[in-house]
N, C-alpha and C positions, 0 to 999 in steps of 0.2 A: 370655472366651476359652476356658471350660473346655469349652464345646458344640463346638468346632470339631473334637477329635479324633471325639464320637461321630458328628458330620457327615459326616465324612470316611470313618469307615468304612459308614456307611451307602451314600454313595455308588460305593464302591467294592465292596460287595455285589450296590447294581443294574444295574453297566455293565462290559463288559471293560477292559481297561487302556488301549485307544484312546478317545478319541474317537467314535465310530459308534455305530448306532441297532442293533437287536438282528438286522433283519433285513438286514442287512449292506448296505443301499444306498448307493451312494455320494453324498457331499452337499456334492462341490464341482457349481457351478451352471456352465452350458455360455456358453462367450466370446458377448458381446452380438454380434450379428449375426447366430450361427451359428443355423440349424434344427438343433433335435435331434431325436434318431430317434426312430423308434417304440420303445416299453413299454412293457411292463405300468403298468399305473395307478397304481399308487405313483409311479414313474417323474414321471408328470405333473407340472409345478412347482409348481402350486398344488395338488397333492392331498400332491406328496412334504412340503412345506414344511408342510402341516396334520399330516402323519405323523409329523414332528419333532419339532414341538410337543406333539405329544400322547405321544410315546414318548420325551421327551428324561430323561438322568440329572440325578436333581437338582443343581443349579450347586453349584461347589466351594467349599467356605468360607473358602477362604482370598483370595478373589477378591469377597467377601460384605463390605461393611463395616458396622461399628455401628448404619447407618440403614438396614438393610436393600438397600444399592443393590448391583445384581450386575454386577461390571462381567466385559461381553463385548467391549468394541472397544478395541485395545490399536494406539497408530499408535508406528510405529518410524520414528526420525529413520536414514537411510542416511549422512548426512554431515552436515558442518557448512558445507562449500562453496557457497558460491551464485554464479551469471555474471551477478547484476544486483546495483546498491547501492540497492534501494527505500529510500525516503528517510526511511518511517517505519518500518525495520527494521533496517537498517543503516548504519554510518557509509560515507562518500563511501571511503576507503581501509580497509573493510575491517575485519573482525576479526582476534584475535588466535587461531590455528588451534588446535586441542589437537596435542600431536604425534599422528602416525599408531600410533607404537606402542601408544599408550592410547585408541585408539578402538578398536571394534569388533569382532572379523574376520564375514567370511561367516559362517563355522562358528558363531560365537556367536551369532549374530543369527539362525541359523536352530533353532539350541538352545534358544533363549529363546521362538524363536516356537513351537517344538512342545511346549514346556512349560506356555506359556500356553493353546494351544487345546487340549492335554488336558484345563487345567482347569476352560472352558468361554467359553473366547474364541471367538470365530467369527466378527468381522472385524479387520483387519488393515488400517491404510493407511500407506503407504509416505510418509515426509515429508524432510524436510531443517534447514535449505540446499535446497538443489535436489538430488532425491532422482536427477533423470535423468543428472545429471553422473558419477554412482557409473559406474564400468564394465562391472561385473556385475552393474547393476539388473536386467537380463530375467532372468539365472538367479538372483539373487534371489527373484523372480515365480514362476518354474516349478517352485521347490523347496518354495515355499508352496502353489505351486496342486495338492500332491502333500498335504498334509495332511487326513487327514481332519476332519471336522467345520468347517472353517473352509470358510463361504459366500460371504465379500465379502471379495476384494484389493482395494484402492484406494489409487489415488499421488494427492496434488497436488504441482502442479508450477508453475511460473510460464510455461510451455509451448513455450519456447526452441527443447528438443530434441523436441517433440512429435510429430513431423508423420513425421520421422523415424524414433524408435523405436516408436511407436505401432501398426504392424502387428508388430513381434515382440513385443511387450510382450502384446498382446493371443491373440495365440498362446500364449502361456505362459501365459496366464489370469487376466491383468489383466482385473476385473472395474467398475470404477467410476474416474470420472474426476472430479476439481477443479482448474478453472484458475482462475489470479490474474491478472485484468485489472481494472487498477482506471480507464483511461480509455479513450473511442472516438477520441481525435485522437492521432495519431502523436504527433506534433511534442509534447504534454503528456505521450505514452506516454515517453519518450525525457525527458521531464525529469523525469518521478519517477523512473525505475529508473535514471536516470543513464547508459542505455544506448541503444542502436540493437535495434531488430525488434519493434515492432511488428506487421510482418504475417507474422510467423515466429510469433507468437501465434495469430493470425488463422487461420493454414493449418495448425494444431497442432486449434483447435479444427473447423474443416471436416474435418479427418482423424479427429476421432471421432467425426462425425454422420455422413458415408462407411461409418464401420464398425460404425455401426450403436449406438452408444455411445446411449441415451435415459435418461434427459434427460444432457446433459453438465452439469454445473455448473460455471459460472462464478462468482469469490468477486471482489466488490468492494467493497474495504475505504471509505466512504465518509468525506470530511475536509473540513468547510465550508474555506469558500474555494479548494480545490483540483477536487474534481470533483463535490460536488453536484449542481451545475447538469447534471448528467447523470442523472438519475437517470430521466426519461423516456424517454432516448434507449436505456440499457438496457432498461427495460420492455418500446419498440418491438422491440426485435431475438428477444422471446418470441413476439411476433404469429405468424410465419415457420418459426422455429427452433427443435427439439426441445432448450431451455436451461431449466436452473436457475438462475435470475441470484440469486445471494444476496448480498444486501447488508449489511454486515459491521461494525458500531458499530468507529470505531475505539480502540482497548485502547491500552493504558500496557505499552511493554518497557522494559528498560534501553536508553539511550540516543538513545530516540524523541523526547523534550521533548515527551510527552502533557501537555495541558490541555485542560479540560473545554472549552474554547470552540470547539476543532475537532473535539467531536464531535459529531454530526448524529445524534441518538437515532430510534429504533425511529419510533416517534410520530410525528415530525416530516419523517421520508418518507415513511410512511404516508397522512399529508396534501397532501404532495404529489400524491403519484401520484393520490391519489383526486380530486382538484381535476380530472385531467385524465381521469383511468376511475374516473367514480361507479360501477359495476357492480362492479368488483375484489370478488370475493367470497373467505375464508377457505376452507381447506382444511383438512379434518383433520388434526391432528396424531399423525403417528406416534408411538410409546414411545420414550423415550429421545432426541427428537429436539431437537437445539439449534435449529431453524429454527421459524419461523411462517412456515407458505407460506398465500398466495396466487394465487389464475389470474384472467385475465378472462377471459369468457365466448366462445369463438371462437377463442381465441388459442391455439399450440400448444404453448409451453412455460408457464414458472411462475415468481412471483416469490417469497425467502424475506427472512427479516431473522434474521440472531447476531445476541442483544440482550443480550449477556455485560455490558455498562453498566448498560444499564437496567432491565432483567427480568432475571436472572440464571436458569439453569433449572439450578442448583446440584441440585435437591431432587432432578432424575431420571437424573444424570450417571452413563453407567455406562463412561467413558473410562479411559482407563491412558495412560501415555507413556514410550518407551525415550528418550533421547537417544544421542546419535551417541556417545558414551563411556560408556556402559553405567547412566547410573543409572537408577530410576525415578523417573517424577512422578506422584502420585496424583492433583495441582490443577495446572493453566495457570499460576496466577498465583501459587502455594504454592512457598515457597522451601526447602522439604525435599527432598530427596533420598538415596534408601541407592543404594550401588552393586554391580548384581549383577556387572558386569563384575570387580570385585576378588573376589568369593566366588566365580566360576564359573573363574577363573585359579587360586584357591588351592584347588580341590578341590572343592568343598561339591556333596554328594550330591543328589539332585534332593529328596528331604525336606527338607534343609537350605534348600534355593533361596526350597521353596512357605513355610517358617514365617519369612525372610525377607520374602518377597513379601507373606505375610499380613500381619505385623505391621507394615507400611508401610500397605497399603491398612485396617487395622482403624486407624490413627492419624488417618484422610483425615478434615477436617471437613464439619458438616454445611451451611455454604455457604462461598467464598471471604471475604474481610475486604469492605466498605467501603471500596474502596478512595480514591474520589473522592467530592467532593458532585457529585448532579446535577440544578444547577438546569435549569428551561424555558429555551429560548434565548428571546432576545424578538425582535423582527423588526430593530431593529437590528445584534444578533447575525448573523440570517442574511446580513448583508451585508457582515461583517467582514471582514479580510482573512489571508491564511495565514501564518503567523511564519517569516521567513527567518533561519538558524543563521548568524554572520561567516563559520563556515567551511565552510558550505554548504547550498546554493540546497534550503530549506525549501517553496516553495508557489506559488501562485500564485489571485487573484481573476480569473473572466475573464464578463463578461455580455454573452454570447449563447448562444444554442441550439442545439442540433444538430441537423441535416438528418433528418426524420423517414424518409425515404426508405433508411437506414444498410442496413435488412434486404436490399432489392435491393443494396449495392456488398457485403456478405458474401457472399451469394449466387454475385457474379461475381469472387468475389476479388479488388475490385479497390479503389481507396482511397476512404475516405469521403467522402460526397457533401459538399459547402462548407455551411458556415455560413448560415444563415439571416439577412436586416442585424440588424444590433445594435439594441437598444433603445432608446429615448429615455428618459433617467433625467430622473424629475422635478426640476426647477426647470433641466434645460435647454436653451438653444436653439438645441442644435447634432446631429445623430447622432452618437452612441458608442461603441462598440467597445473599454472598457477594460482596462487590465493594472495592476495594482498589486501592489508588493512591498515588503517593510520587512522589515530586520533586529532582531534585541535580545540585545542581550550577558544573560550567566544570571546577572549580577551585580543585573543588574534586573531582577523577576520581571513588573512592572505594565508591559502589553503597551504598546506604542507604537502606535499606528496615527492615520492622519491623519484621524482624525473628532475626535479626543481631544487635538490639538499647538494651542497657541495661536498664531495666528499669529506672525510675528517683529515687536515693534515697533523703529520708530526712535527714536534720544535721541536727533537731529541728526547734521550732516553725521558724516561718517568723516575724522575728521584725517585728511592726507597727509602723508607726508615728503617733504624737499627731497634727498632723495639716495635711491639704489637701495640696496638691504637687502641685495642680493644678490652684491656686488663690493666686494671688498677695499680696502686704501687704494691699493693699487696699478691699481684698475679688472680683477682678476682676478675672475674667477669664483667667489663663494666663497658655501658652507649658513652661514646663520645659527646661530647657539649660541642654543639656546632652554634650555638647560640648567636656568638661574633663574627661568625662565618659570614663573606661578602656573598649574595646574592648573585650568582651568574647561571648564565644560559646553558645547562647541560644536557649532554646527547651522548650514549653507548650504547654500543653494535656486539652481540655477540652471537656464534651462533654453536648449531650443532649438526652434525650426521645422524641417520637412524639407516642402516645397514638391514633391509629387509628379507635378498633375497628374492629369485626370481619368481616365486607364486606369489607370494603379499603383495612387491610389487605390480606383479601385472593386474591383479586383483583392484591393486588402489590407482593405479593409473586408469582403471576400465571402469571404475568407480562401482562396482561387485559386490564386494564387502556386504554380509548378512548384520551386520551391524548400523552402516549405512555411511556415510558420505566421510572417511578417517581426516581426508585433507581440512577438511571443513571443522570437525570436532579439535584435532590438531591446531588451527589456527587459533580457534575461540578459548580452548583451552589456553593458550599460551596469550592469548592480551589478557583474561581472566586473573591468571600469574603474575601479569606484571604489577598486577593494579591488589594484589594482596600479599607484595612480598612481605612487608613490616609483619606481615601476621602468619609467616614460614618460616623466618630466617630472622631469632629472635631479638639481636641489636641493631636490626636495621632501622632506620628512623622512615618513617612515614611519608612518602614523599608523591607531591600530587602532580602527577604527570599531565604534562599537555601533550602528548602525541607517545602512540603506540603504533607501531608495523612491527607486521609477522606473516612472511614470506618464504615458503615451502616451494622449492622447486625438482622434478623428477629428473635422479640422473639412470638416464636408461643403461648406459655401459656398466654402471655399478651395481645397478637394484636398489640405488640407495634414494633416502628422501632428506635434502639441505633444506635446512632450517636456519632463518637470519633474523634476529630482534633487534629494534629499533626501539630507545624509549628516550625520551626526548620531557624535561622539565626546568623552570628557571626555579634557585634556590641556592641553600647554605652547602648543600651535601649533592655528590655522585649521583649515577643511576646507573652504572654497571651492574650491581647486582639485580636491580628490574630487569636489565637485559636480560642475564645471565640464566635470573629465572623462569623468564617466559621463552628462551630457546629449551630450557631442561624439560620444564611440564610441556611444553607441547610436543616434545620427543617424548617424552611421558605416555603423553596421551594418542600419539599413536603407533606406542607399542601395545599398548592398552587395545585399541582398535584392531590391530589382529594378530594376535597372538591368540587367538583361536585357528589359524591357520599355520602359524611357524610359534615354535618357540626359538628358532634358532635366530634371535633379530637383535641384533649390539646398536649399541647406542654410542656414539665413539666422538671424542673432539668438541666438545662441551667447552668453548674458549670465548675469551673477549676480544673481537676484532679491533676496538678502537673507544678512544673516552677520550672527551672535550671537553672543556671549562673549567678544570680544575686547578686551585691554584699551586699545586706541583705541576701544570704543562699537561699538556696533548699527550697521549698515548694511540698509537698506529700500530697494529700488528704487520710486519712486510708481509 
C-alpha cells in the first residue's frame, strides 16, 4: 500500500482535477441514433477514442487492486424494488424493503458517481431491482451524462417500462441497453416472473432498435428444464435483428435453491446451437469483457455466453458495485461490504472516501470461491425436470420447439408463431406434447423426479371398513382425529382423461388456443389443487405436501388429453384425495381453456391409480 500515495501524486501531476483529456474535448459519446456534426478530426469517434487512449492520466490507485486489475465500470443499483417476482431471483411475495431513509438519495448517488469517474471510472450502468421504476431515473441519466470522462451510461432493465421511457432516457444520454427476457412463449413469460407483459417487453425492445440502439442486448438466464429448449429459437431472432442474445449460466443467490442440475453450462449450448449452425464462428473478445460472443455468418446480430460457473473471467474483472443502500461490492458473489453511504452522511472528506474505497477494492480477491462442483450433465440430465418450491411454482419441462419463423411476428409485433407438433419420445406410440412438474420440501435435498420413484407396489386388497369414517355416532358430519396416527411416508397417483375431440385437440397440440398455452394453465391449475384441497373438500385435513407432479400427455388416436397426479407427503393421514384433486381441476381447467371451441369435451375416468403408506396396506389399481 505504501506505492499508492506516490501513485497518486503522480497522477495528479499529469491531469487537472477533472476527468478530461489535456485538450479539453469533450468525451461523453452522441445518444445511439443521433448523427453527429461535423469536426475537426479529433472529434471523429474512432479517431477521438484512439486520442484518449493514448492521452489518458494514468488510472487511480485506489481503484487499482493487488493483481493489478483497474476497475473502470462501476453499476449503481437505483433501488431495490422490482414489478416482477422472477422465480430464480425472487420470492413469490417479495422482499424485505430496506427503509427509504437508508437508501440512497439522488445527491449521493450522483456524489459517488463523480467521485468514481474522476478516479478513472468511465462506464456506469444503471441496475436494481428494476432500475426504471425509480422516478427520477432520466434525470439520474442527464446528470451522468454531464460528467466528464465517463463514455457509456447503461441500465438493464427487465423492460416493463421500456418502451415508454426509452425516448427520454435516451435523450438524457442513455447510452447502452440490457433486457432480461429469459423465454419467447408468453404464457411461460408470465410463469416465471409470476406476472403479465410479455409483449410490454417485446415493444420495449422494438423501441430500441427504432432508436437506433445496436446491438440491443438481450440477457437470458438459461435453466434446464425451464427454457433451454429455446436456445435456437433465440439464436433465430439474431438472423433479422440488431441483438446481443447473451445467454447467462445460471448463478446461486440467496434464496434461488441453485443446484448444479439446473444449470446448462457454457459448453453444452455451445453444442447445441452448433448441432444446428456448424458455421457459428468466435468473435474476438473484447478487454475486460465477461461474454464469449459469437455471430453466424449472414446474420445481423450476435450470440454471447456469462460463463461466471464454468469459466469464471475473474482474472480480467475490472467491475465495482454500489447497492441501493450505499455499500460497495468489490465480487458478485463476495459477502464483504464497507458502506460509503454511513462515511458520506458522517462527513468524510472526498480523501477519506478514496482510502475507504481503496482499501476495499486492494482486499478484492484474486478469483471468487468454488463455489459449486461442476460436473458434465449427462444426457439424462438434460432431460430432467425443473424443481417445484411447495410454496411456489419453481419450473417447468416442456418438448417441443419453437416456430422458427418468431423473427417475422417481432417484426410485426405481433404474438409468436405456434408451436411446431411435438415430438415422438422414444419408446412411444402415441404423439406428445409433455408438461411435467414436481415438488421437494428442502428437508430432502436428493431431487425426486419420476425417472428415479419406484413404482407403487400392491401387498393385497386395501381393507374396507364396514362404516363411514367420516360421521359421528350420531350420522353427523364429523374429521377424523388422526392425532395418534404414525407418521409415514405417503404417495398417490391418480389420474383423469379429458376427451376433447379433434379441433381442441389439434388446437392444443399446435399450441393455437386464443386463450393461450391450456397444457400449461392445466398443469398449474392442478398443483394449485393439490396444495388447497383442505379448503375444497370440507373434512379433509391439511396436509403439507412435499412433492407435487402433474403430467398431461396427448393421445393422438383419441383426441384425448391423460392427465396423472402425483402428490407425495410424510404424515398421520393419506394424500389420495390431493391427488384426486389436482387430476380433477386440471381436467377442469382445460376444459375451461377450450370450450370456446367444442362444447362437446367429456371429462371421463377421474380414479386413483395407487396409495402407499397406509396403515391398511398399499393400494395398486392393475
Amino acid at each position: 500500500m505504501a506505492a499508492r500515495p506516490v501513485s497518486r501524486m503522480v497522477r495528479l501531476l499529469l491531469r487537472p482535477g477533472t476527468r478530461s483529456c489535456s485538450s479539453g474535448l469533450p468525451v461523453s459519446q452522441p445518444h445511439p441514433g443521433e448523427v453527429s456534426p461535423p469536426n475537426p478530426a479529433p472529434e471523429e469517434p474512432s479517431t477521438r477514442r484512439q486520442f484518449l487512449r493514448e492521452h489518458v492520466a494514468p488510472f487511480s490507485a485506489f481503484l487499482t487492486d493487488n493483481f493489478g486489475r483497474q476497475h473502470s465500470y462501476l453499476r449503481i443499483s437505483l433501488t431495490e424494488k422490482c414489478n416482477l417476482r422472477c422465480q430464480y431471483c425472487m420470492p413469490e411475495e417479495g422482499i424485505s424493503l430496506t427503509p427509504k431513509a437508508e437508501l440512497l438519495t439522488t445527491e449521493e448517488i450522483l456524489t459517488l458517481a463523480r467521485l468514481f469517474v474522476k478516479e478513472g471510472v468511465d462506464k456506469i450502468r444503471l441496475t436494481g431491482g428494476e432500475p426504471l421504476i425509480r422516478p427520477d431515473v432520466v434525470d439520474i441519466v442527464a446528470q451522468l451524462h454531464r460528467l466528464e470522462g465517463l463514455r457509456t451510461i447503461g441500465v438493464t432493465t427487465n423492460g416493463m417500462n421500456l418502451a415508454r421511457l426509452l425516448p427520454q432516457l435516451q435523450k438524457a444520454g442513455l447510452s447502452a441497453i440490457n433486457i432480461s427476457l429469459d423465454t419467447l412463449v408468453p404464457a411461460k413469460f408470465e410463469f416465471i416472473v409470476r406476472r403479465k407483459g410479455f409483449h410490454k417487453v417485446m415493444e420495449g425492445i422494438h423501441k430500441a432498435i427504432e432508436l437506433g440502439y445496436s446491438p440491443v442486448k438481450v440477457n437470458c438466464v438459461v435453466m434446464r428444464g425451464l427454457n433451454e429448449d429455446e436456445l435456437l429459437d433465440f439464436v433465430a431472432l439474431t438472423k433479422g435483428l440488431p441483438l446481443d442474445v447473451r445467454f447467462i449460466e445460471y448463478m446461486p443467490f440467496d434464496g434461488n435453491k441453485w443446484n448444479f442440475k439446473k444449470m446448462v453450462s457454457y459448453k453444452e449450448m455451445l453444442d447445441t446451437i452448433r448441432q444446428q449452425w456448424p458455421e457459428l464462428e468466435k468473435l474476438p473478445e473484447e478487454e475486460s469483457s465477461t461474454a464469449k460472443a459469437f455471430k453466424i455468418p449472414g446474420f445481423q446480430g450476435q450470440v454471447s455466453f456469462i460463463t461466471s460457473m464454468s469459466e469464471h473471467f475473474c482474472g480480467t474483472c475490472n467491475r465495482l458495485r454500489i447497492t441501493a443502500d450505499g455499500n460497495l461490492k468489490v465480487c458478485l458473489f463476495g459477502n464483504s461490504e464497507v458502506s460509503l453511504r454511513d462515511h458520506l452522511r458522517a462527513g468524510a472528506s472526498e480523501q477519506e472516501l478514496l482510502t475507504i474505497i481503496g482499501a476495499a477494492v486492494g482486499r478484492k480477491k484474486r478469483q471468487h470461491a468454488a463455489l459449486f462442483p461442476m460436473p458434465r450433465a449427462s444426457p439424462q440430465a438434460r432431460l430432467s425436470i425443473f424443481s417445484w418450491d411447495p410454496r411456489c411454482v419453481q419450473g417447468l419441462s416442456r418438448q417441443t420447439s419453437f416456430s422458427n419463423q418468431m423473427v417475422t411476428s417481432w417484426k410485426r409485433y405481433s404474438h409468436p408463431q405456434p408451436h411446431t407438433p411435438a415430438q415422438q419420445w422414444p419408446g412411444s406410440g402415441c404423439l406428445q406434447r409433455h408438461y411435467s412438474s414436481h415438488v421437494h420440501s428442502d428437508a430432502n435435498s436428493k431431487c425426486l423426479s419420476s425417472a428415479s420413484q419406484a413404482p407403487a407396489t400392491c401387498s393385497g386388497p386395501l381393507p374396507t371398513s364396514d362404516q363411514l369414517t367420516h360421521v359421528d355416532s350420531e350420522g353427523r358430519a364429523a374429521m377424523v382425529d388422526v392425532g395418534r396416527k404414525p407418521e409415514t411416508e405417503r404417495v398417490a397417483v391418480a389420474s383423469a382423461l379429458v376427451l376433447l375431440g379433434p379441433v381442441a385437440f389439434e388446437l392444443v397440440r399446435q399450441n393455437q388456443l386464443k386463450k393461450g398455452d391450456a397444457l400449461l394453465v392445466a398443469q398449474l391449475a392442478g398443483i394449485q389443487a393439490a396444495k388447497l384441497t383442505s379448503q375444497l373438500i370440507p373434512l379433509c385435513h391439511q396436509v403439507a405436501l412435499s412433492h407435487v407432479q402433474v403430467q398431461l400427455e396427448l393421445k393422438s388416436t383419441s383426441h384425448a388429453v391423460a392427465i396423472q397426479a402425483t402428490c407425495r407427503a410424510r404424515g398421520p393421514t393419506g394424500v389420495e384425495m390431493e391427488a384426486l384433486t389436482s387430476a380433477s381441476v386440471a381436467a377442469l381447467a382445460l376444459y375451461d381453456m377450450c370450450k370456446a371451441v367444442s362444447r362437446d369435451i367429456v371429462v371421463s375416468e377421474v380414479k386413483l391409480i395407487s396409495k402407499t403408506g397406509g396403515q391398511r396396506g398399499d393400494f395398486h389399481r392393475a
